[in-house]
N, CA, C and O atoms as CSV, one atom per row, in Angstrom:
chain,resi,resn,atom,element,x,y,z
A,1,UNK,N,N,17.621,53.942,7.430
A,1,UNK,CA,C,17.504,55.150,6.649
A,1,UNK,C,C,18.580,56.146,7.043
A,1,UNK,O,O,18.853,56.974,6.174
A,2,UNK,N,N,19.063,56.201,7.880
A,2,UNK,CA,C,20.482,56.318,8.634
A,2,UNK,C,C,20.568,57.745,9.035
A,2,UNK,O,O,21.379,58.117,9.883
A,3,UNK,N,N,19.217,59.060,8.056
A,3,UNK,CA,C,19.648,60.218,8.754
A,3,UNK,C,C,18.719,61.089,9.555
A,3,UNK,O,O,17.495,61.098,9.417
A,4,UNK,N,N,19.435,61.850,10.438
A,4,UNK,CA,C,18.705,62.157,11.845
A,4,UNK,C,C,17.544,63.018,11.855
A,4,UNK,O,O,17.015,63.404,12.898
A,5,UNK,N,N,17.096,63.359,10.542
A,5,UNK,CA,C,15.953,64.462,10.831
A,5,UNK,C,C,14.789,63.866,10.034
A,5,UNK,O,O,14.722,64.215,8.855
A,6,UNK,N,N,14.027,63.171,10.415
A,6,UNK,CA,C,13.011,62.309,9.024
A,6,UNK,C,C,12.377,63.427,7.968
A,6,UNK,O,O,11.979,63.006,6.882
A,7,UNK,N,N,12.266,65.011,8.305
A,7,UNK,CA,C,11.292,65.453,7.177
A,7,UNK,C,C,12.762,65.521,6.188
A,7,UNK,O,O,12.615,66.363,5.302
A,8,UNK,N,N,13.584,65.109,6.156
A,8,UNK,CA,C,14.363,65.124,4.974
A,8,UNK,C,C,14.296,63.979,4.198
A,8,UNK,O,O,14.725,64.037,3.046
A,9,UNK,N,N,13.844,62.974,4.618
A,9,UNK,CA,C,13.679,61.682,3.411
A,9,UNK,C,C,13.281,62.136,2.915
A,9,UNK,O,O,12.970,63.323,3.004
A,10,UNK,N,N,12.991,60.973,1.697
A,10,UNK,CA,C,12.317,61.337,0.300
A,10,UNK,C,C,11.235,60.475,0.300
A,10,UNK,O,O,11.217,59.640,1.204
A,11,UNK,N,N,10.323,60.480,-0.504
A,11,UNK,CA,C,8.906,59.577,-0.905
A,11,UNK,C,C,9.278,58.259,-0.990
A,11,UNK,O,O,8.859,57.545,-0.078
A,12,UNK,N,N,10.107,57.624,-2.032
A,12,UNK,CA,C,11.314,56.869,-1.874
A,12,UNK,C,C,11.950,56.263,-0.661
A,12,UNK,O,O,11.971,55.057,-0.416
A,13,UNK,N,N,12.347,56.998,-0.093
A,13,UNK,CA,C,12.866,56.502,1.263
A,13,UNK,C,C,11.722,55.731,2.244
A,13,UNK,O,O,11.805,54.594,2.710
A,14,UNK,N,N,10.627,56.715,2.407
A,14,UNK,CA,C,9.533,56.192,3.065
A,14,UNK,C,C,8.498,55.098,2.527
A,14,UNK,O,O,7.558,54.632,3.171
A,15,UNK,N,N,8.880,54.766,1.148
A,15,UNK,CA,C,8.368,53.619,0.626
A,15,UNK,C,C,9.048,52.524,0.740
A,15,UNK,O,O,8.520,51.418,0.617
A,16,UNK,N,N,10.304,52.700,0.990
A,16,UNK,CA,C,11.282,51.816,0.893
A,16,UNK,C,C,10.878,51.180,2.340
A,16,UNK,O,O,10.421,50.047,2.190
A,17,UNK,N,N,10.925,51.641,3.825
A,17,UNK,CA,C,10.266,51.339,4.649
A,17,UNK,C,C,9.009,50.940,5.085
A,17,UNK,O,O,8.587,50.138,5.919
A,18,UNK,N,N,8.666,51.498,4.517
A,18,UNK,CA,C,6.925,51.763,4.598
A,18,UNK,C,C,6.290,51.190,3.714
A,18,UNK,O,O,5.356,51.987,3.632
A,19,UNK,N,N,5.992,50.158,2.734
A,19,UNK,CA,C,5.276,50.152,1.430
A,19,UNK,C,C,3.927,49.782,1.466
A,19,UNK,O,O,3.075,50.430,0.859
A,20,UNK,N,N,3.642,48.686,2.202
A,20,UNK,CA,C,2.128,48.032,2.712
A,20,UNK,C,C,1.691,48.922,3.686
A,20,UNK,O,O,2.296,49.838,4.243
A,21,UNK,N,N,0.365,48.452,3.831
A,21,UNK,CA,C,-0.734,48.380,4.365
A,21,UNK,C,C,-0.417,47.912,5.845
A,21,UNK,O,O,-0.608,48.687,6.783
A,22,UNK,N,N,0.008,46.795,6.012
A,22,UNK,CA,C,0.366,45.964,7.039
A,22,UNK,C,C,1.571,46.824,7.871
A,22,UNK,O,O,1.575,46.985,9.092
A,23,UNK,N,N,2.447,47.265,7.059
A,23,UNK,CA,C,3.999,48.010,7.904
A,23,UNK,C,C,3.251,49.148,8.114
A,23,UNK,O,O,3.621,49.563,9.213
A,24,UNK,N,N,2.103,50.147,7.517
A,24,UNK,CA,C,1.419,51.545,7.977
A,24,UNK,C,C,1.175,51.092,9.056
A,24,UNK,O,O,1.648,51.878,9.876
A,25,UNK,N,N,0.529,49.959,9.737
A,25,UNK,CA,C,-0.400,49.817,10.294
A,25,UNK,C,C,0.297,49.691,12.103
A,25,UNK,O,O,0.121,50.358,13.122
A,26,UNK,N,N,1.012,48.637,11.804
A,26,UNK,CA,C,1.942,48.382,12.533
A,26,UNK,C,C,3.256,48.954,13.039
A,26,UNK,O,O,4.025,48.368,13.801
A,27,UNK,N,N,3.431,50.227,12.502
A,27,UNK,CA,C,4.749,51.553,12.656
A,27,UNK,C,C,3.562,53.115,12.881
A,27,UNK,O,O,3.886,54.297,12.995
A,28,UNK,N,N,1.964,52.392,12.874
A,28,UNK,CA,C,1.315,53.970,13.487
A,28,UNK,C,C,1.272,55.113,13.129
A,28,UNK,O,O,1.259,56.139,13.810
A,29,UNK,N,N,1.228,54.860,11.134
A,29,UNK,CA,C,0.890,55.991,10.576
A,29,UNK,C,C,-0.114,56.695,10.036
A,29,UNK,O,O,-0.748,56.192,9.108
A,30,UNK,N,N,-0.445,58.013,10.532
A,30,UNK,CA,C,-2.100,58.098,10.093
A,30,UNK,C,C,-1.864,58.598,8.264
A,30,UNK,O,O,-1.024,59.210,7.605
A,31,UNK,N,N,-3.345,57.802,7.997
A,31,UNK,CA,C,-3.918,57.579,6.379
A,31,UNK,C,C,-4.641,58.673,6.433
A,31,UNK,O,O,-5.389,58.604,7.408
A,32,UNK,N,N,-4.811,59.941,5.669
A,32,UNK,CA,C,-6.034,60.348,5.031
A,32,UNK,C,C,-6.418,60.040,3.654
A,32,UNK,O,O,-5.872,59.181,2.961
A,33,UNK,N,N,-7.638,60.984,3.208
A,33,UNK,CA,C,-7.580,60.453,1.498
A,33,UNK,C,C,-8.296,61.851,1.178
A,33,UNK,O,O,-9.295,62.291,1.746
A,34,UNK,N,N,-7.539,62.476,0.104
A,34,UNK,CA,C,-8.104,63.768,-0.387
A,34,UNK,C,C,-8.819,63.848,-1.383
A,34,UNK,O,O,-8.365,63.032,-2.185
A,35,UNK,N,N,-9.960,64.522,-1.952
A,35,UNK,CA,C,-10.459,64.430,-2.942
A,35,UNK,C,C,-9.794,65.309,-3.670
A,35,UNK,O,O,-9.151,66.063,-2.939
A,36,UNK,N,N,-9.616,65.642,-5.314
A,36,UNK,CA,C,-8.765,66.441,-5.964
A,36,UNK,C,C,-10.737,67.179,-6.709
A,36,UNK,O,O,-10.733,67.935,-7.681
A,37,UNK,N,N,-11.914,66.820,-6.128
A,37,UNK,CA,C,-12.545,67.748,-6.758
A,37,UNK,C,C,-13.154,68.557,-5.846
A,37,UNK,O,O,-13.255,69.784,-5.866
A,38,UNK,N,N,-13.572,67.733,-5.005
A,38,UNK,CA,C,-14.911,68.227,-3.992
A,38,UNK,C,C,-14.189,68.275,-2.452
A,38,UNK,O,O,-14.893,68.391,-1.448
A,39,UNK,N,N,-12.876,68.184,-2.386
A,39,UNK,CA,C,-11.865,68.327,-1.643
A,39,UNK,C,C,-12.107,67.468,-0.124
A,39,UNK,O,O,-11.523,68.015,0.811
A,40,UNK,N,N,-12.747,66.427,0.177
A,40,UNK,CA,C,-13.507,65.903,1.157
A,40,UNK,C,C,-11.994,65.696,1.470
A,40,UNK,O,O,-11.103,65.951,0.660
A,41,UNK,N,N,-11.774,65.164,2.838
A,41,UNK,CA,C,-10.899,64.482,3.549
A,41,UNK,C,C,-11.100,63.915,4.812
A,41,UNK,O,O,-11.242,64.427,5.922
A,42,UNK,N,N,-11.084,62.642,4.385
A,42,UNK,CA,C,-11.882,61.439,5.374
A,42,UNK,C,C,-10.381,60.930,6.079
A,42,UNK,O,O,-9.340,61.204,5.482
A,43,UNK,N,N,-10.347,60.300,7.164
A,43,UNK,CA,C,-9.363,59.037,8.128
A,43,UNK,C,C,-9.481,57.800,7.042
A,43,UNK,O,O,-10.315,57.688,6.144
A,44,UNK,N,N,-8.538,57.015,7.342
A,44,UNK,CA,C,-8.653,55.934,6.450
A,44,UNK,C,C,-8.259,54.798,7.869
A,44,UNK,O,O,-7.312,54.942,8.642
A,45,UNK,N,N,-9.227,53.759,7.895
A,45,UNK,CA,C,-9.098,53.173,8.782
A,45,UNK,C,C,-8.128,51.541,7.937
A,45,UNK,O,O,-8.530,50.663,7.173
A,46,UNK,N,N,-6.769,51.813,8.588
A,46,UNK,CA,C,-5.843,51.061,7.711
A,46,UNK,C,C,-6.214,49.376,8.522
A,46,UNK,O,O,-5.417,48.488,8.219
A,47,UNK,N,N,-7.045,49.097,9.222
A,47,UNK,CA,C,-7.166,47.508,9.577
A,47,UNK,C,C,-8.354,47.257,8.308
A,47,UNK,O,O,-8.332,46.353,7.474
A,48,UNK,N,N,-9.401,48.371,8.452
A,48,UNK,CA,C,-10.286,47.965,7.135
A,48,UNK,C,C,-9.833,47.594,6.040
A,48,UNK,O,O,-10.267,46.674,5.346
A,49,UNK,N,N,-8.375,48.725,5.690
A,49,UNK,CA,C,-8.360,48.298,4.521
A,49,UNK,C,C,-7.159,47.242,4.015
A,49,UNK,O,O,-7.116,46.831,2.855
A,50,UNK,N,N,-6.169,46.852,5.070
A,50,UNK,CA,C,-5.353,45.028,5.346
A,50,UNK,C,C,-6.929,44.358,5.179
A,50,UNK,O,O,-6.957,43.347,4.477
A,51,UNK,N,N,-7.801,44.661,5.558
A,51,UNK,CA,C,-9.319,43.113,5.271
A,51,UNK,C,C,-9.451,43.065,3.865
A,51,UNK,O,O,-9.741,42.025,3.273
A,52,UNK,N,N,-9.130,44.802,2.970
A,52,UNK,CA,C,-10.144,44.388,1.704
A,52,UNK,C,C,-8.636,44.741,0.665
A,52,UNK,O,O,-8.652,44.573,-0.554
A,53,UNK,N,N,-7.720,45.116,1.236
A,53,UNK,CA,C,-6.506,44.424,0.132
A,53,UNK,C,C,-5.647,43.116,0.505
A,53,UNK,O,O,-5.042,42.408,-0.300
A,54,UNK,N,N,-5.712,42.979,1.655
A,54,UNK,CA,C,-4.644,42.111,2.258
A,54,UNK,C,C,-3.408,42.964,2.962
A,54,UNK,O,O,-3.169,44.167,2.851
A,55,UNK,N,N,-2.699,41.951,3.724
A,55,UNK,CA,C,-1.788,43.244,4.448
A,55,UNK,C,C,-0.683,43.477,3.602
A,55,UNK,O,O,0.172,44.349,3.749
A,56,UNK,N,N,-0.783,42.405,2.461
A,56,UNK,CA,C,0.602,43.172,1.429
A,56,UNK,C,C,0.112,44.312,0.848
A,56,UNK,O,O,0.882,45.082,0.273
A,57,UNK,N,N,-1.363,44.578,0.939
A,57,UNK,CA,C,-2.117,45.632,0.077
A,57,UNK,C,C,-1.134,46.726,-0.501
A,57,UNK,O,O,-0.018,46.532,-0.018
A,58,UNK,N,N,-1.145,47.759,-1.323
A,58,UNK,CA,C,-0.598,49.041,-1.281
A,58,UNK,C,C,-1.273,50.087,-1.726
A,58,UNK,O,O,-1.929,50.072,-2.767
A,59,UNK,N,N,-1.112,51.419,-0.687
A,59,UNK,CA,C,-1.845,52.693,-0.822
A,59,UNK,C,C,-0.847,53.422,-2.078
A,59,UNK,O,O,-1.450,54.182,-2.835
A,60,UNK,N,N,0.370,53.256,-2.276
A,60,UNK,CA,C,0.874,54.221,-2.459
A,60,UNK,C,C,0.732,54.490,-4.027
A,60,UNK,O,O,0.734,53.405,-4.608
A,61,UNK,N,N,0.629,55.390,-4.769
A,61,UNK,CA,C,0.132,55.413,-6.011
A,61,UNK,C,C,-1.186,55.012,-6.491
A,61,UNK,O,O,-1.287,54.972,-7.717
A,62,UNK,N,N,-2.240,54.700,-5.797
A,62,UNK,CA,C,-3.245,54.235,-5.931
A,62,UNK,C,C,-4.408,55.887,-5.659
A,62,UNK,O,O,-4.447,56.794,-4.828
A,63,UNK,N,N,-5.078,55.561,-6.738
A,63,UNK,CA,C,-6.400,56.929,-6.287
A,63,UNK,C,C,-7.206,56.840,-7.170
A,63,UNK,O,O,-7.200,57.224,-8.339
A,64,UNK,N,N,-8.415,55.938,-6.143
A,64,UNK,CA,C,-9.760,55.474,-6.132
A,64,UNK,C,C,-10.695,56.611,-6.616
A,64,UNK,O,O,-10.250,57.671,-7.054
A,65,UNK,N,N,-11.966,56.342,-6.516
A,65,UNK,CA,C,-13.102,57.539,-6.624
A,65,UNK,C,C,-13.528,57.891,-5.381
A,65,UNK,O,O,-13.553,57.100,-4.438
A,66,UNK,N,N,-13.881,59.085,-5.319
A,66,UNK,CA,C,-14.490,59.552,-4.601
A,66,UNK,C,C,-15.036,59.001,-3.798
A,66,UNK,O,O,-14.511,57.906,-4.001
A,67,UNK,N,N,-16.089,58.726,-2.523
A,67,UNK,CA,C,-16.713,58.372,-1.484
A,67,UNK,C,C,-18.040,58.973,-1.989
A,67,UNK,O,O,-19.005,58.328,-2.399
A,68,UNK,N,N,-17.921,60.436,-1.886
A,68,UNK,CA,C,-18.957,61.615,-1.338
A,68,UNK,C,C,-20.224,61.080,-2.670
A,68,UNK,O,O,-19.852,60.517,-3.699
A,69,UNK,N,N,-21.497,61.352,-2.414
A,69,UNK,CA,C,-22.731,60.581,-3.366
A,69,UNK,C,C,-22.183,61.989,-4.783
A,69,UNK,O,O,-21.860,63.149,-4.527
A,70,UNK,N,N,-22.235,61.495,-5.849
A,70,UNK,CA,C,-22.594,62.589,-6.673
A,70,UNK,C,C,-21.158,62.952,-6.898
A,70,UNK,O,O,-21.251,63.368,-8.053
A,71,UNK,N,N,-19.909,63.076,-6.586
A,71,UNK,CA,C,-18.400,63.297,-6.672
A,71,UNK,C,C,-18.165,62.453,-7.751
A,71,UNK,O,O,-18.643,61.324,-7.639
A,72,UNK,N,N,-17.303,62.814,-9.177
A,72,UNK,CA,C,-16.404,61.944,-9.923
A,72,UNK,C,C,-15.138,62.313,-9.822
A,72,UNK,O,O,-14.360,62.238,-10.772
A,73,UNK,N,N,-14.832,62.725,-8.713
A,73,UNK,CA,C,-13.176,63.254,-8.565
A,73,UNK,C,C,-12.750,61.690,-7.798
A,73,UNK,O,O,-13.538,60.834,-7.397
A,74,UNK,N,N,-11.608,61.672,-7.769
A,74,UNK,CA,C,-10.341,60.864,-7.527
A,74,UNK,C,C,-9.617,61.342,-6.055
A,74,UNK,O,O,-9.348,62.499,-5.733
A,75,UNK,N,N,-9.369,60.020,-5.212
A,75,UNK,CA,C,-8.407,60.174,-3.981
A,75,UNK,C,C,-6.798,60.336,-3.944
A,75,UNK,O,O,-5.795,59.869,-4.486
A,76,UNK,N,N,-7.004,60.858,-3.409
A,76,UNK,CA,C,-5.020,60.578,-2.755
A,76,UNK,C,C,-4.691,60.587,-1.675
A,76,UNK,O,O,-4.917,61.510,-0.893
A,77,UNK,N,N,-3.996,59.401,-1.381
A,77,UNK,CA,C,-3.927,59.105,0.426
A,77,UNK,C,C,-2.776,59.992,0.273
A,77,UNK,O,O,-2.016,60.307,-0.643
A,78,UNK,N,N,-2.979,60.369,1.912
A,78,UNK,CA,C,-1.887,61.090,2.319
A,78,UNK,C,C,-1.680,60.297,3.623
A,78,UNK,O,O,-2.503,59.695,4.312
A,79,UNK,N,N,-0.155,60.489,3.791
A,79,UNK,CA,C,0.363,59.565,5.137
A,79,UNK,C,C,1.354,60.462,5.799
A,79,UNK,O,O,2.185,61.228,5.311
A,80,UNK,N,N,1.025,60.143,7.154
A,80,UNK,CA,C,1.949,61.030,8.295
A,80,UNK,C,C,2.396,59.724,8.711
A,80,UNK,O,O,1.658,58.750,8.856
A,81,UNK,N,N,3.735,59.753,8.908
A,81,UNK,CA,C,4.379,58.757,10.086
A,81,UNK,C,C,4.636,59.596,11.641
A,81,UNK,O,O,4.739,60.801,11.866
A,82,UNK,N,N,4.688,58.390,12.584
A,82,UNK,CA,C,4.567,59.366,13.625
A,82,UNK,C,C,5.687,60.563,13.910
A,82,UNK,O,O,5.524,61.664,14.436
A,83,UNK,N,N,6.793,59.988,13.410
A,83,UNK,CA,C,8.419,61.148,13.857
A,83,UNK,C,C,7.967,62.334,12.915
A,83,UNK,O,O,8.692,63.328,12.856
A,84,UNK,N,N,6.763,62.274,12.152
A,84,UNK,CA,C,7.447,63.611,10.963
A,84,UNK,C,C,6.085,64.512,11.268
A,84,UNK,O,O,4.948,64.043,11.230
A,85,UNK,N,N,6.428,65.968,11.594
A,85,UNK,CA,C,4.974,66.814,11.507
A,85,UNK,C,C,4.318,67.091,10.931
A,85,UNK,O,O,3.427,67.741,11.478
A,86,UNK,N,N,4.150,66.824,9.153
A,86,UNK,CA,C,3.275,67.112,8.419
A,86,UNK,C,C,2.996,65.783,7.505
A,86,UNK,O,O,3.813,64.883,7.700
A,87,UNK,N,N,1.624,65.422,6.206
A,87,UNK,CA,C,1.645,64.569,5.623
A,87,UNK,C,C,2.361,64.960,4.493
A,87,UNK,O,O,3.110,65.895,4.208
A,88,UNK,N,N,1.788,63.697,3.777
A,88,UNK,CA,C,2.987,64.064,2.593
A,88,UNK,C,C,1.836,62.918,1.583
A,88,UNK,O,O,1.164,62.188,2.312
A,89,UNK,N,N,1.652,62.781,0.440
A,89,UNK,CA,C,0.632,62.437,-0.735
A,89,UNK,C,C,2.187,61.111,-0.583
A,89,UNK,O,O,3.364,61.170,-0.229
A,90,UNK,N,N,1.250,60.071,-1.087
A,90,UNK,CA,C,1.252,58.452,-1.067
A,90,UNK,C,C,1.752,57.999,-2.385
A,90,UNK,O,O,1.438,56.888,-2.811
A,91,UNK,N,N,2.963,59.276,-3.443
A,91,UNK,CA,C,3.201,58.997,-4.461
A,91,UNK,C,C,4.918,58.847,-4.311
A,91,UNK,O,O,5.731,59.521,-3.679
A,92,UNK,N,N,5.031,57.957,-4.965
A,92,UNK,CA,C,6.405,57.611,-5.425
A,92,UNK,C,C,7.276,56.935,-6.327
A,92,UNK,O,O,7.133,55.762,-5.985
A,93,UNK,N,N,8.135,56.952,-7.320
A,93,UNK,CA,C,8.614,56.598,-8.623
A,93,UNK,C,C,8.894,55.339,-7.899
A,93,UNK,O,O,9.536,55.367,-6.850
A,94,UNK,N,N,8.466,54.285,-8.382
A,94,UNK,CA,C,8.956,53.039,-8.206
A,94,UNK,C,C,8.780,51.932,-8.965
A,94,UNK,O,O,7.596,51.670,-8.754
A,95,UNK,N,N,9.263,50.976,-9.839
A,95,UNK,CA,C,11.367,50.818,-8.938
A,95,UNK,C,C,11.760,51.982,-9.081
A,95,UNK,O,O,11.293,52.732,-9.938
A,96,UNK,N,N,12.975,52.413,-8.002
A,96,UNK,CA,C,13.809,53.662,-7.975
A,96,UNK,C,C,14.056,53.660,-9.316
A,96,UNK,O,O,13.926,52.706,-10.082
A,97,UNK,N,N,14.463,54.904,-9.601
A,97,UNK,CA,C,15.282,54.800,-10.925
A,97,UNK,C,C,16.847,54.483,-10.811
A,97,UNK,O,O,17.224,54.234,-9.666
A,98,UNK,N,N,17.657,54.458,-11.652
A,98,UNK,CA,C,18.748,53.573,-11.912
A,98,UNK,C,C,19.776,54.560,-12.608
A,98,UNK,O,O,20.871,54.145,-12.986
């Protein structure tokens, strides 16, 4: 990725590295998952979820329902890698554009 300060990548960039389940897991990045109604925000335990996608699985663009009993709002993982201090939402245009 070649440059020296990681909060300057792009979503893109970190997908490009990062895309599975299996590479989160194994490079030690923490998963949350936000609700967009009832605003819950749970850990996402990424070995659970290499069992129930596989380790090619992918978080990124993906947003499930809710957890919470009674919630019809929608998730969005958010992912911290360890070099960078804040998360960042699990969305990204892909294929790059051209």
């Amino acid at each position: 990725m070649g440059r020296k300060n990681p909060d300057r990548y792009t979503r893109e960039d970190w997908r490009a590295v990062c895309g599975t389940v299996d590479s989160m897991r194994t490079k030690r990045w923490r998963v949350t998952v936000v609700c967009n109604r009832c605003h819950l925000n749970m850990g996402v335990d990424l070995r659970v979820m290499a069992f129930l996608l596989g380790g090619e699985g992918v978080l990124w663009n993906r947003h499930p329902h809710c957890r919470r009993v009674g919630c019809e709002g929608r998730v969005t993982f958010w992912a911290q890698p360890p070099e960078v201090y804040t998360a960042f939402p699990l969305r990204a245009e892909w294929p790059a554009r051209e």
